[in-house]
MARVEXTI-558154 format. One line per 8 residues: their letters; for each residue x negated, y negated, z negated of C-alpha. Coordinates in nm, 4 decimals, decimal comma. Layout:
! residues N
A	X:Y:Z | ...
This chain:
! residues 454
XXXXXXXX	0,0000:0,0000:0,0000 | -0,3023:-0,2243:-0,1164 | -0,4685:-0,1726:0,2092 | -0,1161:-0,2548:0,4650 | -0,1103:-0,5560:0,2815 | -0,4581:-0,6847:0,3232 | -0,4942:-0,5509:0,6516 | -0,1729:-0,7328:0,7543
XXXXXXXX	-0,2324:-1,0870:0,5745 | -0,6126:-1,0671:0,7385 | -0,4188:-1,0417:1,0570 | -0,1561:-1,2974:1,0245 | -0,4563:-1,5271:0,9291 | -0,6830:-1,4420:1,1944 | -0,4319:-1,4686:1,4811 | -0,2513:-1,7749:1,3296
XXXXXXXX	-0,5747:-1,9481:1,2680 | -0,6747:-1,8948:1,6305 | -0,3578:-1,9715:1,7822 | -0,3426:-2,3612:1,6191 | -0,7346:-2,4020:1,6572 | -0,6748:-2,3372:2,0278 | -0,4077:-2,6442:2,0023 | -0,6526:-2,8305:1,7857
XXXXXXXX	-0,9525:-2,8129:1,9893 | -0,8342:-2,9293:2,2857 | -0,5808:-3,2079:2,1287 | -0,9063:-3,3384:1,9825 | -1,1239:-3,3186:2,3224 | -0,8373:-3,5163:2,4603 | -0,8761:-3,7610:2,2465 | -0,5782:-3,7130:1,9973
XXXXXXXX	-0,5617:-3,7604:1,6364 | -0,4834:-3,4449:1,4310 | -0,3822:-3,5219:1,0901 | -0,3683:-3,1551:0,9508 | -0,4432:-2,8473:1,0499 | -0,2286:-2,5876:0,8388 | -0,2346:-2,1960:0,8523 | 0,1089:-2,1276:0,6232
XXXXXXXX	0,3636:-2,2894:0,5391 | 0,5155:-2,4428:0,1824 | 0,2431:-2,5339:-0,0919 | -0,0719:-2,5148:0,0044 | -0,3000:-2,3066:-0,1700 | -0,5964:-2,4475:-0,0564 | -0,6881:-2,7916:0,0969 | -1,0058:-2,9896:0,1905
XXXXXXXX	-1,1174:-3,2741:0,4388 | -1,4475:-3,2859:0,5935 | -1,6332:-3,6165:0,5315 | -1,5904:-3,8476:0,8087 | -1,2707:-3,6698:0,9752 | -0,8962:-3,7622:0,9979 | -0,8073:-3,4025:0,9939 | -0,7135:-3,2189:0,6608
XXXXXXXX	-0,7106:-2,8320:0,6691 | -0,4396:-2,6525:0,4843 | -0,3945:-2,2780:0,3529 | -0,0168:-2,2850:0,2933 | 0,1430:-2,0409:0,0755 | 0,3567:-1,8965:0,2829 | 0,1766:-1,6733:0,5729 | 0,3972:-1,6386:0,8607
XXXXXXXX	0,3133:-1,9569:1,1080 | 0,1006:-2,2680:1,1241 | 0,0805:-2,6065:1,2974 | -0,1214:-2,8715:1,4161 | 0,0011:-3,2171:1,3040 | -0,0782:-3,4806:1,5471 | -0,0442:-3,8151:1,5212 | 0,2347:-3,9289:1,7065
XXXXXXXX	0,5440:-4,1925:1,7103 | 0,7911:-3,9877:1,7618 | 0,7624:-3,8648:1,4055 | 0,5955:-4,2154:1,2400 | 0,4999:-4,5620:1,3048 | 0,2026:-4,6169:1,4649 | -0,0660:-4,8801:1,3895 | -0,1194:-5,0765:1,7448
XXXXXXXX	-0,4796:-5,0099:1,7020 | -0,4106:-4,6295:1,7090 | -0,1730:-4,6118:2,0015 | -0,3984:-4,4914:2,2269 | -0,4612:-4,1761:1,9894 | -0,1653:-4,0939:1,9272 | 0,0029:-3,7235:2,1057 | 0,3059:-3,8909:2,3161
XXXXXXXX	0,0992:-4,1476:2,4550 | -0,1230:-3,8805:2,6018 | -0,1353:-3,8438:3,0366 | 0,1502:-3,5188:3,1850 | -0,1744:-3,3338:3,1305 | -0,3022:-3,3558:2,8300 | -0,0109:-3,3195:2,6811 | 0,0690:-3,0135:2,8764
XXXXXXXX	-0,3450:-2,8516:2,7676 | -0,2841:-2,9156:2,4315 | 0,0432:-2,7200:2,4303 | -0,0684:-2,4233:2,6481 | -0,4099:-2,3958:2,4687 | -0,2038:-2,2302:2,1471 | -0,1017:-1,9626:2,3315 | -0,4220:-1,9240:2,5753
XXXXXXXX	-0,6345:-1,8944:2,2445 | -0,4759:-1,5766:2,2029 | -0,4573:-1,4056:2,5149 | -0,9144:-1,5090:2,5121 | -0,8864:-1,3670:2,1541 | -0,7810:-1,0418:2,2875 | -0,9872:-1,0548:2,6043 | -1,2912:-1,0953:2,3508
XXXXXXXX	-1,1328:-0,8353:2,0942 | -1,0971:-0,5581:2,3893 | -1,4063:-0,6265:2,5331 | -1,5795:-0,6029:2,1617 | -1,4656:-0,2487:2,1295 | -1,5849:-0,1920:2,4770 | -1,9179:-0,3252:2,3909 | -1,9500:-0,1450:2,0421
XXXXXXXX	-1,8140:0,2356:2,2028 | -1,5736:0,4284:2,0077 | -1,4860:0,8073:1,9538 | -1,2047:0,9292:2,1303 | -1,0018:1,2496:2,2336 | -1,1354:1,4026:2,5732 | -0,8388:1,3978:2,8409 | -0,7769:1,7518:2,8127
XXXXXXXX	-0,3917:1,8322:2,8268 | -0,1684:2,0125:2,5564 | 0,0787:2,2478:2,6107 | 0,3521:2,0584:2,8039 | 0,6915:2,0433:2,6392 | 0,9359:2,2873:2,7420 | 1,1706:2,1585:3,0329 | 0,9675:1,8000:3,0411
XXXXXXXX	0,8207:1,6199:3,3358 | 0,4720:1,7301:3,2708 | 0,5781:2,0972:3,2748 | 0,8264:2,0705:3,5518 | 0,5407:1,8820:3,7574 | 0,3385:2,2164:3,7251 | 0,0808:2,1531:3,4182 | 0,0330:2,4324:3,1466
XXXXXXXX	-0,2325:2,3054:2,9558 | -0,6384:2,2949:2,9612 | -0,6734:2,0895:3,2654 | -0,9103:1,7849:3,2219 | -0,7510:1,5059:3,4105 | -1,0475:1,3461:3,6030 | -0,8740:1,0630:3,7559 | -0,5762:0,8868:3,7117
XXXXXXXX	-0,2906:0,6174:3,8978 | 0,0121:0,4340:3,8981 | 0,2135:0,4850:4,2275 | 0,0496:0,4421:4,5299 | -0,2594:0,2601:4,3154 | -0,6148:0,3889:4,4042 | -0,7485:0,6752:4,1433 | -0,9685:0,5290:3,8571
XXXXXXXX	-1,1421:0,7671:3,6377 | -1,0151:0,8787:3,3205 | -1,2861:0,7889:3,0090 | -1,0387:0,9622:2,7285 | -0,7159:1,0849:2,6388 | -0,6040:0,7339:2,5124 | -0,6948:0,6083:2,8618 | -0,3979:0,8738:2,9996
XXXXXXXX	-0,1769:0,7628:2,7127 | -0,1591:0,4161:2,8116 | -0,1181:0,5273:3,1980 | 0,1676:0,6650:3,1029 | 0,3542:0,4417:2,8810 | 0,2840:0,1509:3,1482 | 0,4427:0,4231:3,3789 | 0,7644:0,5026:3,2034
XXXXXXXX	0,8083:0,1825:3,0835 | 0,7761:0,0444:3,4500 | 0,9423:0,3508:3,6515 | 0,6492:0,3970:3,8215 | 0,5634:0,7643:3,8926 | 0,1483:0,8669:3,7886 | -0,0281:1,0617:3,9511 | -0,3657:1,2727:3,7958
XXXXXXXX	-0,6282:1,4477:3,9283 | -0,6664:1,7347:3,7385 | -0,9032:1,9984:3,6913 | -0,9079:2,3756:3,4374 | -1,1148:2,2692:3,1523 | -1,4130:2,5527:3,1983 | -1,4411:2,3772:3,5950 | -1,2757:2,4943:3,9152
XXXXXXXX	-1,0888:2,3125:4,1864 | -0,9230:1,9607:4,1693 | -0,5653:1,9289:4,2166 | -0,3412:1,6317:4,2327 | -0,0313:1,6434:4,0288 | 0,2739:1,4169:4,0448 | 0,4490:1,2991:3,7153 | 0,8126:1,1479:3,8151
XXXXXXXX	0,8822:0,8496:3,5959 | 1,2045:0,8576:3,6885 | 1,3505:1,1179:3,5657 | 1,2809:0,9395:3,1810 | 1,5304:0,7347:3,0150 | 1,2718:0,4601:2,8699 | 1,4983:0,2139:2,7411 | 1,3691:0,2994:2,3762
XXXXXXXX	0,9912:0,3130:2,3957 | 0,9665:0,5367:2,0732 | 0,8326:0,8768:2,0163 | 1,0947:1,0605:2,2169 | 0,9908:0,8904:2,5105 | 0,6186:1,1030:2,5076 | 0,8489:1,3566:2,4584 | 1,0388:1,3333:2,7689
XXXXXXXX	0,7134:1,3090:2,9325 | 0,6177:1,6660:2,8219 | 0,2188:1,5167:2,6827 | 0,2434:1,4805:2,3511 | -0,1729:1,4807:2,2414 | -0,4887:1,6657:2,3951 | -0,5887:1,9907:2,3901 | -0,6689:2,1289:2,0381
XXXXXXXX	-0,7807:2,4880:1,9323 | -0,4142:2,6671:1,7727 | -0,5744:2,6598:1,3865 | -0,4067:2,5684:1,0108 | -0,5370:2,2812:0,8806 | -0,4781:2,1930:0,5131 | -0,2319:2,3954:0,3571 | 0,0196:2,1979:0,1040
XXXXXXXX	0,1186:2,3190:-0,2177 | 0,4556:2,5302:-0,2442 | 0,5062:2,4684:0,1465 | 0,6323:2,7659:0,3811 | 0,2487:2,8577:0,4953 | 0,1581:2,8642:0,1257 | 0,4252:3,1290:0,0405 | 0,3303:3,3008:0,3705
XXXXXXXX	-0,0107:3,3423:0,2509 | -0,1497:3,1262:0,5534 | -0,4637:2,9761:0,4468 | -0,7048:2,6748:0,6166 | -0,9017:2,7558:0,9065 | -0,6877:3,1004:1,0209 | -0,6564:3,0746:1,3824 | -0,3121:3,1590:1,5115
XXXXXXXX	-0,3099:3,4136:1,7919 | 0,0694:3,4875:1,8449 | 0,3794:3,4930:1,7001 | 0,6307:3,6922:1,7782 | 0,5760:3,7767:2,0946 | 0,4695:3,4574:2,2687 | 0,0674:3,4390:2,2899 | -0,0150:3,1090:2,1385
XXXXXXXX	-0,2554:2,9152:2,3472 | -0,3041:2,5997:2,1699 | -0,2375:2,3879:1,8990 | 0,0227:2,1756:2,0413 | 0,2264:2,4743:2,1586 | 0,1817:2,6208:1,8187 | 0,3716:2,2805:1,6922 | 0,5971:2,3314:1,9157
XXXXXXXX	0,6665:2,6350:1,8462 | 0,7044:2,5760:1,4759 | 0,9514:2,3349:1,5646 | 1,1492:2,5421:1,7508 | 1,1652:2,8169:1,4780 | 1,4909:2,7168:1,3313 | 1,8573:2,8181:1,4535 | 2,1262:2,6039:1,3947
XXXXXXXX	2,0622:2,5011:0,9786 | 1,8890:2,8503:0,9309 | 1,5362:2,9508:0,9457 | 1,3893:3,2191:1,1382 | 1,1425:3,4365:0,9682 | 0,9044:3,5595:1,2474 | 0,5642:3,7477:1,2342 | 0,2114:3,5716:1,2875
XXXXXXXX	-0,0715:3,7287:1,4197 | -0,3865:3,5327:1,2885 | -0,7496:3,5451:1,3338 | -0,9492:3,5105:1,0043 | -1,2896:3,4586:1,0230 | -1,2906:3,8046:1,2153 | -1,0174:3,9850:1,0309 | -0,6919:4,0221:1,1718
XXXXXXXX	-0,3918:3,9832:1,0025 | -0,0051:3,9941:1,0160 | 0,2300:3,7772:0,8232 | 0,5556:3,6998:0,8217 | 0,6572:3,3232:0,8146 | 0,9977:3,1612:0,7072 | 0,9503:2,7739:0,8281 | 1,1434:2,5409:0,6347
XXXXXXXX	1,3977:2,3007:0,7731 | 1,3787:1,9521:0,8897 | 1,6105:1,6295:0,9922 | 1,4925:1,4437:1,2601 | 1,6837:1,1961:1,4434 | 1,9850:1,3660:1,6489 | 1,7835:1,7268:1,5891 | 1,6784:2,0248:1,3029
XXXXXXXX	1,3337:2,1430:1,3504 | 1,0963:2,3783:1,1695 | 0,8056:2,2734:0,9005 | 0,5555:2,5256:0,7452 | 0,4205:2,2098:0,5011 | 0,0395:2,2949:0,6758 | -0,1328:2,0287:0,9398 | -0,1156:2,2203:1,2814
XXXXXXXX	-0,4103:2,2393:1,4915 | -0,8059:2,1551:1,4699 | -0,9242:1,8349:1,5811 | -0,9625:1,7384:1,9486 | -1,2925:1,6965:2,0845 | -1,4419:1,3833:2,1221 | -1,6176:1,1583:2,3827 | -1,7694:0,8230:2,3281
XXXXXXXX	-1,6294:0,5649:2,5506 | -1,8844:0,2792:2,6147 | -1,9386:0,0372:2,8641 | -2,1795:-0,2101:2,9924 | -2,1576:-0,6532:2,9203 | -1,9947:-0,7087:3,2497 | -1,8317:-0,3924:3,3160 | -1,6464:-0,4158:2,9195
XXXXXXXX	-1,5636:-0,7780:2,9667 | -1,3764:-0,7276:3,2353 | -1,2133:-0,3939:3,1096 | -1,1171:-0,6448:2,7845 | -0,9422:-0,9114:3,0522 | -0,7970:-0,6310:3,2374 | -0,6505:-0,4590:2,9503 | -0,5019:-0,8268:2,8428
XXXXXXXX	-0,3702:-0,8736:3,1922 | -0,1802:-0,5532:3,1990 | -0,0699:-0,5712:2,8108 | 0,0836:-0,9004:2,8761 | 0,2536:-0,8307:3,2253 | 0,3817:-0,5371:2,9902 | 0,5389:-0,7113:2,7442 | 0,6670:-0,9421:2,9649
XXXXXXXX	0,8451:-0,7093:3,1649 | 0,9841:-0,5518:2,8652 | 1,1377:-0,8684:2,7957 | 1,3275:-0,9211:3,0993 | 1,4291:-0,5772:3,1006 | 1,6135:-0,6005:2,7384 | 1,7545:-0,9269:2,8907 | 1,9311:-0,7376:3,1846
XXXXXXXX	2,0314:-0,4449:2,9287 | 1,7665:-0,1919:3,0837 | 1,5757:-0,1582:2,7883 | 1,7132:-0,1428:2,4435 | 1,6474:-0,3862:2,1719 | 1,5799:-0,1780:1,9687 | 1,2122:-0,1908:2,0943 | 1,1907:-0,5266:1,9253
XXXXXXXX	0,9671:-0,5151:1,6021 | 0,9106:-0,7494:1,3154 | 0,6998:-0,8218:1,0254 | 0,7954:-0,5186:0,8348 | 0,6861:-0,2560:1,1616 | 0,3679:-0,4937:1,1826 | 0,2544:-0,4786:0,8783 | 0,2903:-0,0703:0,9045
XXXXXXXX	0,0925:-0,0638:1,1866 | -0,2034:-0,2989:1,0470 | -0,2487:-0,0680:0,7334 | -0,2079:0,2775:0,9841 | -0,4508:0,0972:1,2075 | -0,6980:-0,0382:0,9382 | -0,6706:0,3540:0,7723 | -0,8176:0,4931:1,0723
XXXXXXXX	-1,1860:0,2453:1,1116 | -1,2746:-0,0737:1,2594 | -1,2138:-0,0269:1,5963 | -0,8862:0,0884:1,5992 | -0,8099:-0,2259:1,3492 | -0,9151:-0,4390:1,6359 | -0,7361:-0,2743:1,9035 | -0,4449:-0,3499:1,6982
XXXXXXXX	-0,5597:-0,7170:1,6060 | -0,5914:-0,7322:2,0056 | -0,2789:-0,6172:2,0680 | -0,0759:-0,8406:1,8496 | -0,2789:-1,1435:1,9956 | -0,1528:-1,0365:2,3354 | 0,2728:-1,0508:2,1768 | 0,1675:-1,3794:2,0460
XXXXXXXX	0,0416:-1,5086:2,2857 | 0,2574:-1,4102:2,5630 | 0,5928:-1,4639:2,2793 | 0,4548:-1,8433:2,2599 | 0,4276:-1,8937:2,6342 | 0,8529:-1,7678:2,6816 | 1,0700:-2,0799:2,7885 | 1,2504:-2,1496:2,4283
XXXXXXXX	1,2759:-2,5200:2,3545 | 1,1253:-2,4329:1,9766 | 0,8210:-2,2786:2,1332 | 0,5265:-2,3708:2,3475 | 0,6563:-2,2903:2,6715 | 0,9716:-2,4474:2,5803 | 0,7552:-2,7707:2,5483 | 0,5748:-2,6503:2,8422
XXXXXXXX	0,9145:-2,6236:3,0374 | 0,9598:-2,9895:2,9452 | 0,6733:-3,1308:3,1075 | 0,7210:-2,9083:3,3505 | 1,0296:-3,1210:3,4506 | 0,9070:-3,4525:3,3933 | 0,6126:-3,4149:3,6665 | 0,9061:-3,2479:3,8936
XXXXXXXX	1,1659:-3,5886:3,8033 | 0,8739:-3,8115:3,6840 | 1,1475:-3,9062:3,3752 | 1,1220:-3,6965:3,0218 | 1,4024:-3,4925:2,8880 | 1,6611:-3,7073:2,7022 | 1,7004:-3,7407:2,3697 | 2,0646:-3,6027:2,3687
XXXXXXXX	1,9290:-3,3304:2,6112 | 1,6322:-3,2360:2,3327 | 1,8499:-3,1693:2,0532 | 2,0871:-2,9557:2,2072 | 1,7947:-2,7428:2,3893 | 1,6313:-2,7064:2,0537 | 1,9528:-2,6704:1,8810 | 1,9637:-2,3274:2,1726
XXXXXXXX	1,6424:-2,2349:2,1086 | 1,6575:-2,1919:1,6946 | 1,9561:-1,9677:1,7626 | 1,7992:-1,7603:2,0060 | 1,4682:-1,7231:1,8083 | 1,6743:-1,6882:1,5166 | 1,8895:-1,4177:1,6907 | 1,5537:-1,2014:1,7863
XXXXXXXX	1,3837:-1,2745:1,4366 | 1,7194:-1,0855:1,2395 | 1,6928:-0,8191:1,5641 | 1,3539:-0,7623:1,5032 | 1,3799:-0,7383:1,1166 | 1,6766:-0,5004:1,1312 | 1,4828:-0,2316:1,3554 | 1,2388:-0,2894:1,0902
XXXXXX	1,4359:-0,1690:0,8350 | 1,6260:0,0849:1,0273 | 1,2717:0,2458:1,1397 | 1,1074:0,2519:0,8033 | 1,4067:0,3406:0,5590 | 1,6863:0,4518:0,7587
């Protein structure tokens, strides 16, 4: 709990703080008075002014925002002598670099954030495929499991290697989420011939992109040797007399490849509310062995499954992905590019009703994520930092009056007309844009709450 909160308040900070120093920065190279810089809102916690500069920097109590106070006469008199640094006195331009540099701080914080973990290399699953799920794209397209998938695309898109199984995993949620069939290049794991397989997208329903939807594809993780991990006290593999490290070789009668089928498998071990008791064969450490297991049964949304209260399958094998200065900067900015053209698309698409909003997540689902993310090292925590950047960034750049590219679609019209919007015109626009924000904020936080306690 400790660590979710840290590792989401560090977050909030960092991305905040980056976010108003992009609209500070430049409102200051354009000459512009900035009278506070604040990360938080309500009472501030912390406060100093550097000697010699108008600006006072504020940590506010409250974590979730920030702002740049400029001076400006819209909001206060003016001394005559100051006019001329003052924000609405500012040239179209200025006014409209200062705004867009908020959300542009962002989107270069992720470029550099990507890149970083580029730069650094981390550990990662090998694209070797699972077991495909029964009746699911990936098994219907011909895969069985063990191929190493070489090289990868999106439609008609040239092939681009495949560096690791997270690699494949975001081909395929840009994929679904897009209706865009993938193709891989695959290849048996011990070597043999290539073969091209084609995954069709659009047989998935991917309005919800939750767990179901990796589901529908049939690839669920990467190939992992069928073993029982750590067994947990007074769980069905205790009582079965399963122990950690026994490989599982069959059960029943179905020859158990691998350790997502053997999850599978598991799953499926239940009929109706009942269990069914069915007999393993297992492999330990050279003796073999026969036991009968009685899962134990689950709720998961809209199904029962099986549990035997033991983690399922060894751990994948692992390649370190790496890349050179130029080669990882550009993988950062191209990893930006398509996480934003993402999001954005997602967007529209709950607009129109194609995707559900239920894929809209708040502070709550956040937070989760920054402790899960901050659990598993440094580089993931980044990824995630990255990530976030990206729905800020992009969130801030949406035509709402409250936000920047609502201020953005202002000037916008004023270089089209030449004349600003009108006072009358403002209020009502803003007026609009609180309820809509307002709207997706009690979305957002009720998907929270649904996901993590309902």
């Amino acid at each position: 709990m400790l660590l979710t909160v840290v590792a989401f308040v560090v977050a909030l900070g960092v991305l905040i703080a980056v976010h108003e120093y992009g609209h500070y920065r430049v409102a200051v190279a354009c000459g512009v008075k900035v009278l506070r810089f604040s990360v938080g809102f309500g009472q501030p916690l912390l406060r100093w002014q550097p000697k010699g500069s108008p600006t006072e920097f504020v940590l506010g109590a409250f974590p979730l925002g920030g702002y740049v106070r400029m001076l400006d006469e819209r909001e206060a008199p003016v001394a005559p002598e100051e006019r001329h640094l003052a924000f609405n006195t500012q040239p179209l331009r200025s006014r409209a670099a200062i705004v867009a540099a908020g959300p542009l701080a962002n989107l270069l914080l992720a470029v550099l954030l990507y890149s970083a973990v580029n730069w650094s290399g981390v550990d990662e699953p090998r694209a070797v495929l699972a077991s495909p799920v029964a009746g699911s794209v990936a098994q219907n397209a011909g895969l069985r499991g063990g191929e190493l998938v070489a090289q990868a695309a999106l439609g008609s898109d040239a092939m681009e290697p495949v560096r690791s199984f997270e690699d494949l995993r975001w081909l395929l949620t840009r994929g679904a989420l897009e209706g865009t069939n993938v193709r891989l290049d695959v290849k048996p794991q011990s070597g043999g011939a290539h073969r091209e397989v084609l995954l069709d997208m659009s047989r998935i329903d991917s309005r919800e992109a939750d767990a179901q939807l990796f589901r529908k594809i049939g690839i669920l993780g990467p190939w992992t040797r069928p073993v029982i991990g750590e067994v947990m006290p007074d769980g069905a593999a205790q009582r079965a007399g399963l122990r950690q490290g026994d490989v599982v070789l069959k059960i029943g009668a179905t020859d158990v490849v691998d350790g997502q089928q053997l999850r599978e498998l598991i799953r499926q071990s239940v009929r109706g509310q009942e269990p069914l008791a069915q007999a393993w064969r297992v492999d330990r450490s050279g003796q073999m062995l026969t036991l009968e297991v009685l899962p134990e049964v689950k709720s998961e949304p809209g199904v029962t499954v099986g549990r035997i209260g033991a983690y399922v399958g060894a751990a994948p094998e692992l390649v370190t992905v790496e890349y050179g200065a130029l080669e990882g900067a550009w993988a950062g900015a191209a990893k930006t590019w398509d996480v934003s053209l993402l999001t954005l698309r997602m967007m529209a698409r709950m607009v129109i009703g194609e995707a559900s909003v239920k894929n809209l997540s708040g502070p709550l689902t956040i937070a989760e994520y920054a402790g899960r993310s901050a659990s598993l090292g440094i580089s993931q925590y980044v990824m995630f930092l990255a990530l976030i950047s990206v729905s800020l960034g992009v969130l801030n750049l949406l035509p709402l009056p409250v936000l920047d590219g609502g201020h953005l679609m202002y000037y916008l019209w004023e270089g089209v007309t030449g004349r600003g919007v009108s006072d009358a015109w403002m209020e009502r626009l803003q007026r609009g844009g609180v309820a809509v924000l307002l709207l997706m904020m009690s979305i957002a936080l009720f998907n929270d709450i649904t996901r993590l306690f309902g």
